[in-house]
C-alpha positions in Angstrom: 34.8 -109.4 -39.7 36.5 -111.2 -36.9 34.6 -112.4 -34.0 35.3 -109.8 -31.0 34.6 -107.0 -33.8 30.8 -108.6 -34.4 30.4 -109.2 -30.6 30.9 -105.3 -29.6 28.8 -103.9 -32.7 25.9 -106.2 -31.1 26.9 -104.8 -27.7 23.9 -102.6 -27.1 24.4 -98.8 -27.1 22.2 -97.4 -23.8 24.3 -94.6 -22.9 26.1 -94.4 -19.1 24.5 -97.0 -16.7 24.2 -96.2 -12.8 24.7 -99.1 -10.2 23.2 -99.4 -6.5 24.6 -101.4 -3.7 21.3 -102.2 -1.6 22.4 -103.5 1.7 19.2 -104.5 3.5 18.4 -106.2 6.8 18.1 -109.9 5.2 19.5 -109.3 2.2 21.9 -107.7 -0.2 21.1 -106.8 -3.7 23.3 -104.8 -6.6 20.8 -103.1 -9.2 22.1 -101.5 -12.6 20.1 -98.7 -14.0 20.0 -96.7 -17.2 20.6 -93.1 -16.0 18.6 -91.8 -19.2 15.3 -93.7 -18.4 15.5 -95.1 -15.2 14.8 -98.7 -16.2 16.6 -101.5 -13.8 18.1 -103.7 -16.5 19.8 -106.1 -14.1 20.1 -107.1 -10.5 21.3 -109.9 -8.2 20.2 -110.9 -4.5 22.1 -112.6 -1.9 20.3 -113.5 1.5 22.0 -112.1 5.1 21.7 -114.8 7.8 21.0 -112.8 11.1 22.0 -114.6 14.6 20.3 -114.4 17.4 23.0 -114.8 20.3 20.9 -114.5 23.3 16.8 -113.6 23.9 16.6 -109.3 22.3 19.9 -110.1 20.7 20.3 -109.6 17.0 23.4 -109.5 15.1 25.5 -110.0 11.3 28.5 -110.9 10.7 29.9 -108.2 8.7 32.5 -110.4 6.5 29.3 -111.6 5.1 28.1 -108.3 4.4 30.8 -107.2 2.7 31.1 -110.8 0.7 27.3 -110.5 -0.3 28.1 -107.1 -2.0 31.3 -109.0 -4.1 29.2 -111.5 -5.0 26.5 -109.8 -6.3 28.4 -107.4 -8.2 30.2 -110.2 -9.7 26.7 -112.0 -10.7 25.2 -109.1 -11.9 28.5 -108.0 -14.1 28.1 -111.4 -15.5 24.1 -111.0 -16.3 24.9 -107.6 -18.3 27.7 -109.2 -20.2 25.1 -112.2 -20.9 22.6 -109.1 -22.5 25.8 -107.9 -24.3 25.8 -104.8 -22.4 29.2 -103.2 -21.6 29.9 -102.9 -18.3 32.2 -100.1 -18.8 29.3 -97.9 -19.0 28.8 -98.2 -15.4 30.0 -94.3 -14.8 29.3 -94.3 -10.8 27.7 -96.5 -7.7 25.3 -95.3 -5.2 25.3 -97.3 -1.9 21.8 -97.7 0.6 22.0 -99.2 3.6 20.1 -100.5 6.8 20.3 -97.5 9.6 21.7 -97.6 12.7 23.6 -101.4 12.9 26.6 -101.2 14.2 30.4 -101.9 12.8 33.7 -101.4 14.9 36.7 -102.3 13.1 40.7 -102.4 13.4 42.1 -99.7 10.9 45.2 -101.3 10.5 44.2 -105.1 10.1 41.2 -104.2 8.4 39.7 -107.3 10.5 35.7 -106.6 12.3 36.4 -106.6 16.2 32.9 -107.8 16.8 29.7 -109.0 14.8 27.7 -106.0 13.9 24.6 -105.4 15.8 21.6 -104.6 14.1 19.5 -101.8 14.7 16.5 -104.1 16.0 18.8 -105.5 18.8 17.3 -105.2 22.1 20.7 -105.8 24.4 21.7 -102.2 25.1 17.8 -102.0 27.3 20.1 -101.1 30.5 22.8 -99.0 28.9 19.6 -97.1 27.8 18.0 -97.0 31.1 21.2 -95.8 32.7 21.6 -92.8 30.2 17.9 -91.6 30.5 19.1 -92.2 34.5 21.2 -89.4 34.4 19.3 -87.1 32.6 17.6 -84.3 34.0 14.0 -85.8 34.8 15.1 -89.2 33.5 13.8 -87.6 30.2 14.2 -89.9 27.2 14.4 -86.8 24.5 16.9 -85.1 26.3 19.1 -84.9 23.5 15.8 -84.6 20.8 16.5 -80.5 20.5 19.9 -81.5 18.9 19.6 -85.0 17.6 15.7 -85.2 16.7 15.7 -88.7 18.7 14.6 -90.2 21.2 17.4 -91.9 23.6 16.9 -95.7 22.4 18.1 -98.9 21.9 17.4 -98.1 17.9 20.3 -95.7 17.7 23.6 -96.4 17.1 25.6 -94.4 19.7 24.3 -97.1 22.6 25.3 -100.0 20.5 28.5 -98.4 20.5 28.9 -97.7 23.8 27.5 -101.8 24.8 30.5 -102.5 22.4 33.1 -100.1 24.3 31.9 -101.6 27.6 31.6 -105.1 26.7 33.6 -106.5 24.2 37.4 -106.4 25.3 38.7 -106.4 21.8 36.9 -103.2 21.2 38.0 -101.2 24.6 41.4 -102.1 23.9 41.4 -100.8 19.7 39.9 -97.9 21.2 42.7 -96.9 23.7 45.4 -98.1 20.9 43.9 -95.6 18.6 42.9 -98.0 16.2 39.2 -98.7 16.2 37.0 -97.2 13.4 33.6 -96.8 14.1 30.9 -97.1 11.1 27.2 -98.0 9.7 26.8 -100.2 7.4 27.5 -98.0 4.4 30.5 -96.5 6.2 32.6 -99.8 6.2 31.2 -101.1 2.8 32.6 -97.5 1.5 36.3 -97.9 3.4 36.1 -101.6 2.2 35.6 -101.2 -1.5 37.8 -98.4 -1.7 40.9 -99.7 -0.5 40.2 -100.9 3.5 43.5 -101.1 5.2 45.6 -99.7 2.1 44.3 -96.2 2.4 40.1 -96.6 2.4 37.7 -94.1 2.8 36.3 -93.5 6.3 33.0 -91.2 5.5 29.3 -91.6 5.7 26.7 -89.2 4.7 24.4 -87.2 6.8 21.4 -89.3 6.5 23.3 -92.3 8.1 24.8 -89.9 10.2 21.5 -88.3 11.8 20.7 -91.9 12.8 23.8 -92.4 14.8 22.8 -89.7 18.1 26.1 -88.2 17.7 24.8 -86.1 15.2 23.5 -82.5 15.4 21.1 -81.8 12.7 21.2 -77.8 12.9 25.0 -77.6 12.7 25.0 -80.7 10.2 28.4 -82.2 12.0 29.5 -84.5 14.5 28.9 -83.0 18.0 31.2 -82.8 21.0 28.9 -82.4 23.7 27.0 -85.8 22.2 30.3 -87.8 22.0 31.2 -86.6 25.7 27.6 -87.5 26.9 27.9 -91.5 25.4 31.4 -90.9 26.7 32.4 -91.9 22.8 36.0 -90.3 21.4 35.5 -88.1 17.8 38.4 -90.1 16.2 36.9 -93.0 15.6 33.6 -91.3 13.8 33.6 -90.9 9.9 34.3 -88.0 8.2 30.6 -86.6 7.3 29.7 -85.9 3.5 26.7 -85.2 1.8 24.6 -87.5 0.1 25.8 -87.2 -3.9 29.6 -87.0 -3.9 32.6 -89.0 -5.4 33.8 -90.3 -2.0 36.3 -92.9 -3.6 36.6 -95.3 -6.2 36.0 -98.9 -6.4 39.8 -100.7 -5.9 38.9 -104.2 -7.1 37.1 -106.5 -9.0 35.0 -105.7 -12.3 33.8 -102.3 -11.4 37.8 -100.9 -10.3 37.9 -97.6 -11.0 34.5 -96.3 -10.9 33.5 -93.6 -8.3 31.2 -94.4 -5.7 29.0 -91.6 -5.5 25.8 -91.8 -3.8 25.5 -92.7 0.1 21.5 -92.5 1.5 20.5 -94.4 4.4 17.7 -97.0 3.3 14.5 -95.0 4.1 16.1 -91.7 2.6 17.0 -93.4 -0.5 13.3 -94.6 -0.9 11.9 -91.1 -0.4 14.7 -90.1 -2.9 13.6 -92.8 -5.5 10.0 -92.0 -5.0 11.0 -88.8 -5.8 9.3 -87.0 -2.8 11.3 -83.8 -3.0 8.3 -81.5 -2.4 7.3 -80.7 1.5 4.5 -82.4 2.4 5.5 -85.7 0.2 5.0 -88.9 2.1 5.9 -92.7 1.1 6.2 -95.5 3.3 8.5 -98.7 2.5 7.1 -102.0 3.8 10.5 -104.2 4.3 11.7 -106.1 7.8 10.2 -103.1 9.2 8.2 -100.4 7.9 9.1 -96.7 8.0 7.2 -93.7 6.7 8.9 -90.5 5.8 7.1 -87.0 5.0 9.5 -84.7 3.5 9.4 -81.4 5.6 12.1 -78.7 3.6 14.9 -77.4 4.4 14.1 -76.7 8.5 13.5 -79.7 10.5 10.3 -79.9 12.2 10.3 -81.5 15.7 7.7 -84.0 16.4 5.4 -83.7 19.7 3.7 -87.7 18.9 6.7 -89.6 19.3 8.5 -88.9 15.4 11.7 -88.8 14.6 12.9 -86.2 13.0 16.0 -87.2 10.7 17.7 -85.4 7.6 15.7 -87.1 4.2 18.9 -86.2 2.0 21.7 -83.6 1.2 22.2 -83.8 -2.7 25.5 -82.4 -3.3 28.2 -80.8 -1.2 26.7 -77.2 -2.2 23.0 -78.0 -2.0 20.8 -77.4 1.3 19.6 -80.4 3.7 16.2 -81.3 3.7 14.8 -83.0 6.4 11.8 -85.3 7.4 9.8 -86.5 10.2 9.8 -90.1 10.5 7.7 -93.0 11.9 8.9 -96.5 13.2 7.8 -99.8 12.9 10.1 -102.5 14.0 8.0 -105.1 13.1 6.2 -105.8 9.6 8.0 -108.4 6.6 9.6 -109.6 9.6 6.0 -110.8 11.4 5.9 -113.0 8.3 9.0 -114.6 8.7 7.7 -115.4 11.9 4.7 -116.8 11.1 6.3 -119.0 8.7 9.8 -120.1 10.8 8.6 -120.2 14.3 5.2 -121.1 14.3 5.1 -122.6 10.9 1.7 -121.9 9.8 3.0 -120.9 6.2 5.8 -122.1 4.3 6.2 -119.0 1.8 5.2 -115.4 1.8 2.8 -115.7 -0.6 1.0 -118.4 1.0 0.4 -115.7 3.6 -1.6 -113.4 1.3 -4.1 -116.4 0.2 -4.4 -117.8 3.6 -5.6 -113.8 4.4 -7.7 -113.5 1.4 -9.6 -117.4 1.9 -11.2 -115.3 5.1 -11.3 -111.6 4.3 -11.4 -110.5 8.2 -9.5 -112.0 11.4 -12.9 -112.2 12.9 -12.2 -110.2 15.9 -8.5 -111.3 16.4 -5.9 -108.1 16.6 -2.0 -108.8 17.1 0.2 -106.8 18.1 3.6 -107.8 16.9 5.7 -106.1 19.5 8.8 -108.7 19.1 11.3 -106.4 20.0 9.1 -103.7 21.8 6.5 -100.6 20.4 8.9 -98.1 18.0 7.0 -95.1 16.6 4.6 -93.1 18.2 4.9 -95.2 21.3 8.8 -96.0 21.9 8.0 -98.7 24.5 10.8 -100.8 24.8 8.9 -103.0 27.6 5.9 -104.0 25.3 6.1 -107.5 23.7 3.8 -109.3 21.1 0.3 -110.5 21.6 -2.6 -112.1 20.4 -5.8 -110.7 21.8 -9.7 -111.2 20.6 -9.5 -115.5 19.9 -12.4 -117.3 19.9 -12.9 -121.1 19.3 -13.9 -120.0 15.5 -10.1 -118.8 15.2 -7.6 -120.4 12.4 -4.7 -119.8 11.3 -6.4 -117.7 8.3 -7.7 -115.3 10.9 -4.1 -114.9 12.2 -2.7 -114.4 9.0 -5.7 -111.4 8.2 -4.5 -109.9 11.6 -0.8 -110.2 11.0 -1.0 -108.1 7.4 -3.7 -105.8 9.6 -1.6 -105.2 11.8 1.0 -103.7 9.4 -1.5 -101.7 8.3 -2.8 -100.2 11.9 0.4 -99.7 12.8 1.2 -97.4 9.6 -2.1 -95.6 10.2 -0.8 -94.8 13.7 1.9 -93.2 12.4 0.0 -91.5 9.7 -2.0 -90.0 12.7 1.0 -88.4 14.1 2.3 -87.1 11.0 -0.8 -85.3 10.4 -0.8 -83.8 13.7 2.9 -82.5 13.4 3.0 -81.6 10.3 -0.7 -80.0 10.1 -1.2 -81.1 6.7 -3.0 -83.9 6.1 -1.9 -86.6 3.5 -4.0 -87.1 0.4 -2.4 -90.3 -1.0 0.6 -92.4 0.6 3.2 -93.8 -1.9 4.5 -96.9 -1.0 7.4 -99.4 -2.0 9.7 -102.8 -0.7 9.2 -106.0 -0.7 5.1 -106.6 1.0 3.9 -103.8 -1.7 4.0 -107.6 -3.9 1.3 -108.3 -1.6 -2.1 -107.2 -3.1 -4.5 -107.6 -0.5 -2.4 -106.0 2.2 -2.0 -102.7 -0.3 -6.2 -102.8 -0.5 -6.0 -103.0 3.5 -3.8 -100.1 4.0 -6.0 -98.0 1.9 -9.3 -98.8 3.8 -7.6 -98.5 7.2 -6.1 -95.0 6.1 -8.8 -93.8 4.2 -6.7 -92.8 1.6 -5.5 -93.9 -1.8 -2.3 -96.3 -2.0 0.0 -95.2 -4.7 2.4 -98.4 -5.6 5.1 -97.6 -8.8 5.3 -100.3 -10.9 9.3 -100.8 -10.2 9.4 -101.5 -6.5 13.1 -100.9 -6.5 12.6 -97.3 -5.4 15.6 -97.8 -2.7 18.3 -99.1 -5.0 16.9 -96.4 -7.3 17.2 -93.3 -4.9 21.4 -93.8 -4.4 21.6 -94.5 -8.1 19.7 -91.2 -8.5 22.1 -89.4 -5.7 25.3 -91.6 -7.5 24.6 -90.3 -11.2 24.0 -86.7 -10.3 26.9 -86.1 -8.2 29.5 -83.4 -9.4 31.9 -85.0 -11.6 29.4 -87.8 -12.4 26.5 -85.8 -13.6 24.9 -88.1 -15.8 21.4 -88.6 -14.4 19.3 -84.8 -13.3 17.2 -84.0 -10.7 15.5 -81.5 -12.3 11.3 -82.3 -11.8 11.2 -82.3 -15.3 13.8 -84.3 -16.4 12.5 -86.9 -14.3 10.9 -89.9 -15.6 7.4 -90.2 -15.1 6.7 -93.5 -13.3 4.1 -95.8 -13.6 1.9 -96.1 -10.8 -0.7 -98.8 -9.6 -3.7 -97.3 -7.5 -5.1 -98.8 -4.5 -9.2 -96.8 -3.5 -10.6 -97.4 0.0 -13.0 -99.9 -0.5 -15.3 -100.0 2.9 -17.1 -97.1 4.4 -15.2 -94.9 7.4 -17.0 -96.4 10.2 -15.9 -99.7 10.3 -12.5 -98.7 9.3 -12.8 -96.3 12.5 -14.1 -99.3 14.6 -11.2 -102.0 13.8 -8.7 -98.9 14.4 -10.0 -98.7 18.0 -10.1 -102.7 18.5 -6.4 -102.5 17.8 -5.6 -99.4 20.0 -7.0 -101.4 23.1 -5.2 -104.3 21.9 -1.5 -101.9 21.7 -2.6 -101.0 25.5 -2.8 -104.6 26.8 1.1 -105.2 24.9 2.2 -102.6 26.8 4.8 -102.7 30.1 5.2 -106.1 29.5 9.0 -106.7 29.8 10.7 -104.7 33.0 14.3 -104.7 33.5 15.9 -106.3 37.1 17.2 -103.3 38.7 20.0 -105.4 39.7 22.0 -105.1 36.5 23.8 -102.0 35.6 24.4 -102.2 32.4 28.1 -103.6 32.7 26.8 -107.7 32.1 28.8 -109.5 29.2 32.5 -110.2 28.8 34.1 -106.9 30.8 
């Protein structure tokens, strides 16, 4: 027996795999799945470096994007051939995304015309102001009865518009007819299937409802958006549906093989967390957190400051469902704070022992408004504080309040939710990268009340577009059928102090939101045209 023969009888036999394309905020990770049981049996991570122009200004530079998602194919192609497992059983790739950053590009040199903005950039404050301006009533949901938003800096359709008005390379693509317009997952898609040579310009409706461009009754693009933001239709997308072959990959290991699955981040986790009953809730604790309550098929408007976005359409023939969302711009990224501006902690972890030496911030609350009050507030003027110090205070006390914070701010949303929705939650699933964090899990239940349900593979992003990837027509090798579903291992988090003094810290950090508040306030003199124009 030769020596390639013996190698491929070792190969081990799993059946088709399903890969993910995970395309975070600070970082990039590909994930390979067995579509039978679920199991991730490889991954690879690559960190984003974020810039930070100007004060509010965050952005990426979306070469590096695209490069992360290269390199960690390649690595994690290489890890599987390590395990003698055979790539070619990769049968389709599902890609999640962060929302609403921002990507114009030149169709015909395939070159970026401007660093993406990210959606927690604060730099579009006046284009903002001078939208809600011209509304009837300066009313900032306006456009909610269509879009289910709020008009923001969050959204994408003002960072397109700063673009349009700011950056010259953009105006002038866009009178040539050759600017494309994307999210993240739109010009990963266009990218890996061809770019310039004939690339896929789609994007699915969950990235799409994130855009304000969107109408989330009709499902499409809509013309009286696009002439509000004064933005032209041809640069948009082509809308699709969450689990569809879109294209396939045109280079590297993986050529040939469909892409599949398209889910904005939060949508994929409620996907991978399999929440596709109304009334299912789970909240992802990454750069920022964000909880999502499946609703069915007819979205339900929010009157406490949700959102109300579309949670996932999988397959072209399959009805939308929607949920309401909350907001918090502010949670893994208060730790990267802690421990690169102020320097009170050198890793992540150190965070959670620091907390745990104390067990209470002894009266200290903060607030970490960095980039203004999302969900249930939408306060773009508020800014981060530190209230309650005494001279007893230490950094351990911070570090309690900065996980507590996380925490309060989730419960606020909870609030809302339950309000809405009228049903109140019983447990809240949760996933990303804090859930690692033990003693903030045992916090959120005793500030909600409720049991924390954590699944023992936190993955549940990466795993919702490999779910939407596998089951797509054509694909169809992973179901969505409830009961072909795996059953996942779960880790339980009880309330552990009594109601009242949950109820008690709640209100400490509600008067402590209040003194955050109309911090920041805009010099009338600027109209929104500063920058390079």
């Amino acid at each position: 027996m030769n020596g390639t023969m013996a190698a491929s009888s070792n190969r081990i036999m799993l059946g088709p795999l399903v890969a993910a394309i995970d395309q975070g905020t600070s970082s990039t990770r590909f994930l390979v799945f067995n579509a039978k049981t679920a199991e991730l049996l490889s991954h690879h991570q690559v960190e984003i470096k974020q810039s930070f122009p100007k004060e509010g200004w965050v952005e990426e530079d979306p070469k590096e994007i695209l490069q992360s998602v290269y390199e960690c194919m390649d690595r994690t192609c290489e890890k599987l051939t390590q395990l003698n497992i055979d790539i070619s059983n990769i049968k389709a790739i599902g890609v999640t995304n962060q929302r609403e950053t921002t990507l114009v590009w030149d169709k015909e040199t395939g070159e970026p015309l401007y660093n993406a903005i990210v959606w927690l950039d604060l730099r579009t404050q006046s284009t903002v102001e001078r939208l809600i301006n011209k509304t009837p009533g300066r009313n900032k949901n306006h456009l909610k009865h269509k879009t289910g938003l709020p008009i923001s800096t969050y959204f994408s359709a003002v960072k397109l518009r700063w673009l349009m008005d700011n950056v010259e390379k953009v105006h002038e693509a866009v009178l040539s007819h050759r600017a494309m317009f994307g999210t993240v997952d739109s010009w990963l898609i266009w990218c890996l299937t061809g770019g310039k040579k004939g690339g896929v310009h789609c994007t699915d409706v969950t990235n799409a409802s994130r855009t304000m461009l969107f109408n989330i009754h009709t499902m499409d693009w809509d013309p009286e958006l696009c002439t509000y933001f004064d933005i032209p239709m041809e640069i948009l997308p082509k809308v699709r549906s969450s689990s569809e072959i879109y294209g396939l990959m045109k280079s590297g290991p993986l050529t040939g093989v469909p892409i599949s699955g398209c889910l904005g981040d939060q949508s994929a986790a409620l996907v991978g967390q399999m929440c596709f009953k109304d009334g299912q809730a789970k909240n992802t604790y990454g750069t920022g957190c964000f909880l999502l309550k499946n609703v069915g098929t007819k979205p339900v408007m929010s009157d406490h400051g949700l959102l109300t976005t579309v949670a996932y359409k999988l397959g072209r023939d399959k009805p939308a469902c929607y949920a309401l969302e909350g907001s918090v711009a502010i949670a893994g990224a208060v730790v990267r704070w802690l421990k690169d501006n102020l320097g009170i902690i050198q890793t992540s972890t150190e965070l959670e022992k620091l907390a745990a030496d104390v067990g209470t911030s002894y009266g200290c609350y903060f607030v970490p408004a960095f980039s203004g009050l999302y969900a249930p507030y939408w306060e773009p003027s508020a800014r981060g504080i530190i209230c309650g110090l005494t001279q007893f205070t230490n950094r351990s006390h911070l570090a309690f309040a900065a996980l507590e914070a996380v925490c309060f701010q989730t419960r606020e949303i909870l609030d809302a939710m339950n309000q809405d929705s009228g049903i109140h939650l019983s447990q809240l699933q949760v996933d990303g990268g804090m859930t690692s964090n033990r003693l903030l899990m045992q916090l959120q239940a005793d500030i909600l009340c409720i049991p924390v349900v954590k699944p023992s593979m936190p993955e549940t992003t990466a795993l919702g577009a490999a779910m939407a990837a596998g089951a797509a027509e054509g694909v169809s090798v992973w179901s969505l059928n409830p009961e072909d579903l795996t059953e996942v291992t779960s880790e339980k988090f009880e309330p552990q102090i009594n109601p009242e003094e949950s109820e008690l810290r709640y209100a400490r950090w509600k008067k402590a939101v209040q003194r955050a508040m109309n911090w920041e306030t805009t010099e009338p003199v600027n109209n929104g045209n500063a920058g390079q124009k």
